[in-house]
N, C-alpha and C positions, 0 to 999 in steps of 0.2 A: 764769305770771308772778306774780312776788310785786305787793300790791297796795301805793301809797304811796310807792314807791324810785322810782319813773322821771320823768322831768319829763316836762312838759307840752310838745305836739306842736302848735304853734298855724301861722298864716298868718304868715310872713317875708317882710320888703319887702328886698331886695339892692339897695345903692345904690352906682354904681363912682366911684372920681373923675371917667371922662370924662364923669361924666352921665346914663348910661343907668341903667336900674330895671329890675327883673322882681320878678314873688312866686314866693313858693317857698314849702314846709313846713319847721318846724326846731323847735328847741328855745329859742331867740330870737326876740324880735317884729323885729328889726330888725338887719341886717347891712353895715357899711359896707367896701367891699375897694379894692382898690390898681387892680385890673387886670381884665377881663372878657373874654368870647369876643368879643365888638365891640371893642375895643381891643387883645385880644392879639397882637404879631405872629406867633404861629405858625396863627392863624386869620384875620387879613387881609393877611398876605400885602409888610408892607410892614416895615420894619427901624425899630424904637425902641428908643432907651435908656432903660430902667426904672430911676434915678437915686434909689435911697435912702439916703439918710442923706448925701449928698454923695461917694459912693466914686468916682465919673468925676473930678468934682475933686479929689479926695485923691487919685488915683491921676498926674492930670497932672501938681500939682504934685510932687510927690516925684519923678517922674521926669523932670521939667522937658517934658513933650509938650508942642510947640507947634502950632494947628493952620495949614496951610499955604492 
């Protein structure tokens, strides 16, 4: 390995929106994300809409969905 080119390999704090935290290793002291294995629905099992940037409402409006 060449020496001076690679960054630094430090402790990483992962912080999700819902709140939860774990440490990790990375090349960042600090990582903030959208979604986690505690929140994912394809790891609990339960059906959420992942809402960014507003496209569920852009999409109803334009298509006029209304819900029932």
């Amino acid at each position: 390995m060449k020496k001076k080119i690679h960054p630094k390999y430090v402790e990483c704090k992962v912080t999700c929106a819902c709140g939860s935290s774990f440490e990790t290793r990375a090349t960042l002291p600090k990582l903030d994300v959208e979604i986690c294995s505690e929140c994912h629905p394809f790891y609990t099992g339960k059906q959420k809409y992942i809402d960014t940037e507003g496209r569920i409402e852009k999409f109803k409006k334009k298509y006029g969905y209304k819900e029932q």
